[in-house]
KEDOKOL-111336 format. One record per residue (C-alpha): residue number from 1; residue in three letters; x, y, z. Coordinates in pm, whole numbers, plus 50000, padded with zeros to 5 digits. Each point is the difference from the previous one (the first is absolute). Layout:
<nodes>
(NUM 'ALA' (X Y Z)) ...
</nodes>
This chain:
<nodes>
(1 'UNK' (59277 65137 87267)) (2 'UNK' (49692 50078 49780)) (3 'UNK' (50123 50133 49662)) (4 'UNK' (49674 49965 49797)) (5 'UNK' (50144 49979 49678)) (6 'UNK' (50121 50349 50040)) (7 'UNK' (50399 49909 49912)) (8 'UNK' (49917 49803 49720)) (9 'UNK' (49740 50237 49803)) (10 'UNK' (50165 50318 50052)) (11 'UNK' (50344 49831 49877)) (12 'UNK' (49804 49905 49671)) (13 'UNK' (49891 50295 49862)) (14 'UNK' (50335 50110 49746)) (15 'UNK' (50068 49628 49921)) (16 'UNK' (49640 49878 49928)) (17 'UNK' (49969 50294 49769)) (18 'UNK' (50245 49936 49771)) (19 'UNK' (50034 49622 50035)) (20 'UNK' (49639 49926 49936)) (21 'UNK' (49977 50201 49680)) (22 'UNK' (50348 49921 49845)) (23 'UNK' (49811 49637 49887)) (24 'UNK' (49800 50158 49770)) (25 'UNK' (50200 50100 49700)) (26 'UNK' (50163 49604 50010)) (27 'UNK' (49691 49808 50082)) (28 'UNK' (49789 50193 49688)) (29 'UNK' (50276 49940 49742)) (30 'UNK' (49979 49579 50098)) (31 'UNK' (49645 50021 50043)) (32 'UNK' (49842 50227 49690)) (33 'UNK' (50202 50143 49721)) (34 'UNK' (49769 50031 49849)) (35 'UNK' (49789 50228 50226)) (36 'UNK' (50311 50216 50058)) (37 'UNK' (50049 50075 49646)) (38 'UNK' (49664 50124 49950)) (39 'UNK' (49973 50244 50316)) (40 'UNK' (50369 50106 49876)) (41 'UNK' (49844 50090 49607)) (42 'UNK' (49742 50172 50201)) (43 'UNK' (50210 50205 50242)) (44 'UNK' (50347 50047 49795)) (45 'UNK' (50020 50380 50164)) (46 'UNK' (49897 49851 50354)) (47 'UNK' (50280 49686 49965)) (48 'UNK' (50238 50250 49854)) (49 'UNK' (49976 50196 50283)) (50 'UNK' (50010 49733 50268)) (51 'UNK' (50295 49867 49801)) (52 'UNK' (50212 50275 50093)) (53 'UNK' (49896 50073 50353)) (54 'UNK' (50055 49604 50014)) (55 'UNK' (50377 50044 49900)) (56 'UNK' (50099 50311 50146)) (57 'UNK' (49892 49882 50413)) (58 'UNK' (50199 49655 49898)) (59 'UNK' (50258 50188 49937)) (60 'UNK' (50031 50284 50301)) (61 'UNK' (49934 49664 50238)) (62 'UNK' (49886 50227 50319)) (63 'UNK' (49815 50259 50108)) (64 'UNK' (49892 50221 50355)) (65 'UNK' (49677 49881 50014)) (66 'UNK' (49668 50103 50255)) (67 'UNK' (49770 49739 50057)) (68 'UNK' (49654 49971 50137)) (69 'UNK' (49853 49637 50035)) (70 'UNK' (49634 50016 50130)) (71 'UNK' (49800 49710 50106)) (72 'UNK' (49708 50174 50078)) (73 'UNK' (49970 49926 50359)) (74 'UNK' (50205 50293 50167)) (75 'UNK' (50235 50234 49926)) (76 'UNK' (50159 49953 49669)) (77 'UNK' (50355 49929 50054)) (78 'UNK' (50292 50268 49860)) (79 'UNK' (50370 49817 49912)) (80 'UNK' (50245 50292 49842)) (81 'UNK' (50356 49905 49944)) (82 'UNK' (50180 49788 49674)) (83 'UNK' (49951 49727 49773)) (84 'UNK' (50182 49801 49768)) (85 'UNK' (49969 49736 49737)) (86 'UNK' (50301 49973 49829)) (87 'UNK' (50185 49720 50157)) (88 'UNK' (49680 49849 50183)) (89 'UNK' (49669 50121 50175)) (90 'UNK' (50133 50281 50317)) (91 'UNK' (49861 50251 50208)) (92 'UNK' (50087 50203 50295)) (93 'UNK' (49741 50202 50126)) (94 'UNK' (49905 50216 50316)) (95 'UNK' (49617 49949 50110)) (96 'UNK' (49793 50141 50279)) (97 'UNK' (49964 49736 50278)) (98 'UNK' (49623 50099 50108)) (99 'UNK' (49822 49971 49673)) (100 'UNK' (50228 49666 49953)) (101 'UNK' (49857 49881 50350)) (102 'UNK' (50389 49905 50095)) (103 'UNK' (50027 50195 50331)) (104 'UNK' (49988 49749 50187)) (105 'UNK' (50353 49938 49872)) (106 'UNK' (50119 50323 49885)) (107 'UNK' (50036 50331 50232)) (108 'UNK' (50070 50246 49781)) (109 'UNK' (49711 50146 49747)) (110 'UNK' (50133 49855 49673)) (111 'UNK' (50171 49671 49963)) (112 'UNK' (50299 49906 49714)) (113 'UNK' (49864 49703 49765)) (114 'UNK' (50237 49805 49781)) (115 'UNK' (49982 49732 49725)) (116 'UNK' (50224 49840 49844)) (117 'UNK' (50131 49613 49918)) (118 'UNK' (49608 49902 50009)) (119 'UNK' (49971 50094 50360)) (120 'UNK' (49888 50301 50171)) (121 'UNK' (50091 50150 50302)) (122 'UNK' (49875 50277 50286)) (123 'UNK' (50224 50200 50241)) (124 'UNK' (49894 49925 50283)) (125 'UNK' (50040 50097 50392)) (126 'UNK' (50159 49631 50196)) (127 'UNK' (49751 49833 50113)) (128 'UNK' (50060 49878 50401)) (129 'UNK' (49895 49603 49870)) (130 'UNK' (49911 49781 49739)) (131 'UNK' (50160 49976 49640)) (132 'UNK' (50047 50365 50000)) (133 'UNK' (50216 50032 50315)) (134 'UNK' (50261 50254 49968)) (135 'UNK' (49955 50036 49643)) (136 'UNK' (50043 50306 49830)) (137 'UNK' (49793 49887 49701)) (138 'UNK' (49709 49769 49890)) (139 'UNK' (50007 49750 49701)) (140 'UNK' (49710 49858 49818)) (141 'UNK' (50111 49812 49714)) (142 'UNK' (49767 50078 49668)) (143 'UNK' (49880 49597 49982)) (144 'UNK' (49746 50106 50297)) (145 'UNK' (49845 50302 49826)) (146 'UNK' (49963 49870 49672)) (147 'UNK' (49977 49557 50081)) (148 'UNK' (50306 49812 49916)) (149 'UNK' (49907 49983 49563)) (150 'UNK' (49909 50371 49998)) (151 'UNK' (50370 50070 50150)) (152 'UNK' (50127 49814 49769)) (153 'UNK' (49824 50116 49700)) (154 'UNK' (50105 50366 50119)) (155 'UNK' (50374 49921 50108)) (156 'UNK' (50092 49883 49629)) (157 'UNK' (49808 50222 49849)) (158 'UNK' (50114 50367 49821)) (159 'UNK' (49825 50180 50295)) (160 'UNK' (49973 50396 49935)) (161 'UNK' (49788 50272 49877)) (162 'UNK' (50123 49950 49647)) (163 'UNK' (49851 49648 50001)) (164 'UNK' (49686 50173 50119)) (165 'UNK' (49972 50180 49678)) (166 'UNK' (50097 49686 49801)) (167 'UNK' (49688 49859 50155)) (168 'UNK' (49783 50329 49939)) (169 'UNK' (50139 49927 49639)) (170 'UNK' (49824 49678 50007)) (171 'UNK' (49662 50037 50228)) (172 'UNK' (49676 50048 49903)) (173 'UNK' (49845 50286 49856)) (174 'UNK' (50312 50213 50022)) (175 'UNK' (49908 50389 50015)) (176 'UNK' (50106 50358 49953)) (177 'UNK' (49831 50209 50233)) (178 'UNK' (50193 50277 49881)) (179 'UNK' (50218 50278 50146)) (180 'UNK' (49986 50090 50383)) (181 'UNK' (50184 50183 50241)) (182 'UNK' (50165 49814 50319)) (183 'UNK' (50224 50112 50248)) (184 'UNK' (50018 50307 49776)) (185 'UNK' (50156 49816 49701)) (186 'UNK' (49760 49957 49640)) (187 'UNK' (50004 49594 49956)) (188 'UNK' (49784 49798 49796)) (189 'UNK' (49737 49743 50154)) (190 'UNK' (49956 49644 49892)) (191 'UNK' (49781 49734 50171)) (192 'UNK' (49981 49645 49944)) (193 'UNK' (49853 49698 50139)) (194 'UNK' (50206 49633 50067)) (195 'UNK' (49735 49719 50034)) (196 'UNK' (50116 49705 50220)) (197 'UNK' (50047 49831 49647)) (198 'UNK' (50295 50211 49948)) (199 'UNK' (50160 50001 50322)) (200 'UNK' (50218 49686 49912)) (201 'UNK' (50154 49910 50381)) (202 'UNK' (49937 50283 50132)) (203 'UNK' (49628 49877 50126)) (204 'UNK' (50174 49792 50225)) (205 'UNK' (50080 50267 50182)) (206 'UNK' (49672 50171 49977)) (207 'UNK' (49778 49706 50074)) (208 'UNK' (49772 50008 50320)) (209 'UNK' (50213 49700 50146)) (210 'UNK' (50345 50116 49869)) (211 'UNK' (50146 50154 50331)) (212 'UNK' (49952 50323 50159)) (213 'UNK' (49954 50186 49666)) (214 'UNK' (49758 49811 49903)) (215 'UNK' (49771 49989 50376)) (216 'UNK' (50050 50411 49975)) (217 'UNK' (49855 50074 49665)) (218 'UNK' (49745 49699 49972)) (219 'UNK' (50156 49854 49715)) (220 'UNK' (49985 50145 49660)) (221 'UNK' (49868 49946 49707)) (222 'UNK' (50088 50295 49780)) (223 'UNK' (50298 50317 50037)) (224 'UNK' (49882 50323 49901)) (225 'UNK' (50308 50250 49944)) (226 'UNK' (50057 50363 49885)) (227 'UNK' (50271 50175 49927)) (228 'UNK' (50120 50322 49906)) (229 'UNK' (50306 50049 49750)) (230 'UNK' (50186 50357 49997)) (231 'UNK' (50177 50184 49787)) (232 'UNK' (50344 49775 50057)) (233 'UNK' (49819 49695 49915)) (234 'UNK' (50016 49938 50374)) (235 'UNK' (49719 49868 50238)) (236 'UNK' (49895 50291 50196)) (237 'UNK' (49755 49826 50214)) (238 'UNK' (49884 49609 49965)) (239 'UNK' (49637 49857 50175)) (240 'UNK' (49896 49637 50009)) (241 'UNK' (49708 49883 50215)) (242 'UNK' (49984 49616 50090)) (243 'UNK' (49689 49881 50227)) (244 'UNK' (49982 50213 50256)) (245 'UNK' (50356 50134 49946)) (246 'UNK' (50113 50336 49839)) (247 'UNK' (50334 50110 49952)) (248 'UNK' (50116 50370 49923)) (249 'UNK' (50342 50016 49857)) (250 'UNK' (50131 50345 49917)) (251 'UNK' (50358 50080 49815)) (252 'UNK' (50215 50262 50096)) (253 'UNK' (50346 49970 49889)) (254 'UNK' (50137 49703 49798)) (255 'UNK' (50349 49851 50036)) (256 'UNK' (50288 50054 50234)) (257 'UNK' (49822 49855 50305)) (258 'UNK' (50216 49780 50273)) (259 'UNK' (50034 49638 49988)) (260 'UNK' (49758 49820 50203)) (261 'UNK' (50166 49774 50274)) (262 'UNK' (49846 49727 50242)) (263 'UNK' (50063 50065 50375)) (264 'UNK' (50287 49790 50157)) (265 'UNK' (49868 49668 50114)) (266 'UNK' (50135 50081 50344)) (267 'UNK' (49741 50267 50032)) (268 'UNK' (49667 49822 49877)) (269 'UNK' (49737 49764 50123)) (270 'UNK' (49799 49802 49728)) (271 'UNK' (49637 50023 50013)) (272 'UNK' (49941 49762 49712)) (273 'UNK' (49856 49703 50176)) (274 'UNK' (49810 50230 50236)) (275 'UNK' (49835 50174 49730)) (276 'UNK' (49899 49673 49785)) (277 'UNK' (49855 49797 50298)) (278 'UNK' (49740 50338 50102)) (279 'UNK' (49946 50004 49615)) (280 'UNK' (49909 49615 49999)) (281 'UNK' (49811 50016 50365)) (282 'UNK' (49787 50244 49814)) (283 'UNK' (49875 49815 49666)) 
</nodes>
């Protein structure tokens, strides 16, 4: 069975964008004080600001999110469902199976994504053979999307959009782009730049050798993000492009979303191995 990546990248998209940019905030503090204090006397209104958007989405700890990763090469690829960062990194998503080339293992036109425990996993139709016989769902543990240090790095790490905007806190040339209106809601837009300097352990996750991740986008050497702050000092939409890879995150409501559960073990086949040796053969 020829997956061509497609299981891994898809399953990236809401954990690579708030895992890779939560290092920023830390890794600046170690690495230049110095530099911080001086974009902070130069921005108080813009830190301020970021500040409080920074507290208030710790503090709600999920959202309903829609998602759009493209990777310029086909259809860009549409996840809508929940996710959560308050005890951990979770998701659970719907997707359509076409434009996420997984017909081949899904009937129906959209297919239920989940992640959670550093592993993510597709519902899939039982498969008559192979690792996936019988199984009602797919498992690809996060080690073969993002290399075995990048997993790490992003499974101890406080993953989640708030540690996004402690990074944007902390980039380079930190912006206000002023007031816009998306999804019909008045937000402010800031954009900032994360040079591979900054990324503390994150780049092993992002490097052109470091797993899946890292053969989709290229490798990376710099994370350009936006985001745009309403009126509740809530993200209403969050962007961050990586190599080749750009992820769409809007926010719709905050809070009160349902706990995020792995699959019974009875009912999944692990892809893991699979997935790593194609990714090696590959290189």
């Amino acid at each position: 069975m020829k997956l061509k990546y497609t299981a891994a990248w898809v399953g990236v998209t809401a954990a690579a964008m708030f895992a890779v940019s939560a290092c920023g905030a830390e890794s600046v503090k170690s690495e230049s004080v110095k530099q911080t204090a001086d974009a902070v006397d130069k921005t108080d209104t813009v830190m301020a600001a970021l500040a409080r958007a920074t507290d208030r989405t710790e503090q709600v700890g999920s959202a309903e999110v829609k998602m759009i990763t493209d990777m310029g090469t086909g259809t860009p690829i549409t996840m809508d469902g929940t996710y959560s960062w308050g005890d951990g990194p979770a998701y659970d998503v719907q997707m359509d199976t076409k434009a996420s080339q997984m017909q081949t293992l899904q009937d129906d036109p959209t297919l239920r994504a989940l992640f959670v425990d550093g592993a993510y996993y597709y519902d899939i139709d039982p498969q008559p053979s192979g690792p996936l016989a019988g199984k009602e769902w797919m498992k690809i543990d996060g080690s073969a999307v993002f290399g075995e240090a990048g997993a790490e790095a992003f499974n101890n790490s406080n993953s989640s959009p708030s540690a996004s905007m402690k990074a944007l806190k902390y980039a380079n040339d930190v912006e206000n782009l002023g007031t816009e209106t998306v999804n019909g809601k008045r937000a402010t837009h800031y954009r900032a730049v994360i040079d591979q300097a900054h990324m503390g352990r994150y780049k092993d996750a992002l490097g052109e050798d470091a797993g899946v991740l890292g053969s989709v986008t290229g490798g990376v050497d710099e994370i350009a993000m936006d985001v745009w702050v309403g009126d509740r000092d809530l993200p209403v939409r969050l962007v961050q492009e990586m190599g080749a890879m750009k992820v769409t995150v809007d926010f719709e409501k905050f809070g009160d979303t349902t706990e995020v559960k792995a699959p019974p073990a009875a009912q999944t086949g692990d892809l893991t191995e699979a997935i790593k040796e194609q990714a090696g053969a590959a290189q």
